[in-house]
N, C-alpha and C positions, 0 to 999 in steps of 0.2 A: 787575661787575654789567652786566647787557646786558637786553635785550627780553627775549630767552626766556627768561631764567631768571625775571624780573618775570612773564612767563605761568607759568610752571610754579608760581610763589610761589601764584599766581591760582587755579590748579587744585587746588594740595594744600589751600590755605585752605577750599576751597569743598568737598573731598570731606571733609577733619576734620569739619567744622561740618555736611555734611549736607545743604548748599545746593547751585546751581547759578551756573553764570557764566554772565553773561547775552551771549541769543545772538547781539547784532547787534555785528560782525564790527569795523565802525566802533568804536561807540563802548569797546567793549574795547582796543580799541588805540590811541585816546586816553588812557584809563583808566590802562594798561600805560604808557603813555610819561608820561603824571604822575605815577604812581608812581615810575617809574627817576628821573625830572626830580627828586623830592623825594629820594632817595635819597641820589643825586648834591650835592642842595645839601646836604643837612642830616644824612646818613649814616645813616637811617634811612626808611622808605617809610610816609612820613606820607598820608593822605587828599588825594588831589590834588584835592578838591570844598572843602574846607576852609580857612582862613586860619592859617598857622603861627604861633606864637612861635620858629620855630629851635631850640627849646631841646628834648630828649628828655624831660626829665623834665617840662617844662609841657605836652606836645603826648603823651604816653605812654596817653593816652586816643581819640586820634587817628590812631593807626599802624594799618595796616591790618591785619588787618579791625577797625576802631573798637571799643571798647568801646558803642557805640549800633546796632551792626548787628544781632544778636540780637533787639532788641523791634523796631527796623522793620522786619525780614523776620517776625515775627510778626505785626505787628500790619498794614501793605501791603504785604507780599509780597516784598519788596526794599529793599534799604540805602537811606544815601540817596543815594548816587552811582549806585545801580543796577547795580552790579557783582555783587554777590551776588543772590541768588533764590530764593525755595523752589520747593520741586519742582511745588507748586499753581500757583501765579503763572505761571512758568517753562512749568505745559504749559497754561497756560490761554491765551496766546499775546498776552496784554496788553500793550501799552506802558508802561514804567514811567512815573508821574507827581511831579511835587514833591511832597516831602511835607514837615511841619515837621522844622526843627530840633531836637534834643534834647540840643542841648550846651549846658550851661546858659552864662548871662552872660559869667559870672567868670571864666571859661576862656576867652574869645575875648583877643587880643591889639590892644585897643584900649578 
């Protein structure tokens, strides 16, 4: 696994779903290198915004694109790492913002 293949992962994720990748240049290629970085430790490309368990099946909610990316690219335009986009958001030329968390509790690893 290397960089570009972690972008191309990025690309096809975002053309299945219908979204966009978002377009500042930087923070993609932060994005891209946390992902490979989580890949690497944990052999899987866990949310590099996120705090692991290590484990696949407790974190299986959390691999990218999360199971929580769908309702915040509906509901703000964008995941919550900002990596994903919809096409509104994305031509509307906004800055992505925080938004809440929606991993419940019980699922954080502490």
């Amino acid at each position: 696994m290397d960089k570009e293949r972690v972008l191309r992962f990025i690309d096809n994720a975002a053309t299945h779903n219908g979204w966009k990748v978002v377009e500042d240049k930087q923070l993609l290629s932060d994005l891209a290198e946390g992902l490979l970085a989580n890949y690497e430790r944990f052999g899987y490309m866990q949310c590099p915004c996120r705090d692991s368990w290590g484990e696949r099946e407790k974190d299986r909610d959390i691999i990218c694109p999360c199971n929580y990316a769908a309702d915040d690219i509906e509901e703000f335009g964008h995941c919550y790492c900002a990596l994903f986009q919809s096409q509104k958001f994305f031509d509307s030329g906004e800055e992505p913002i925080a938004i809440p968390e929606r991993r419940p509790d019980d699922k954080f690893p502490y």
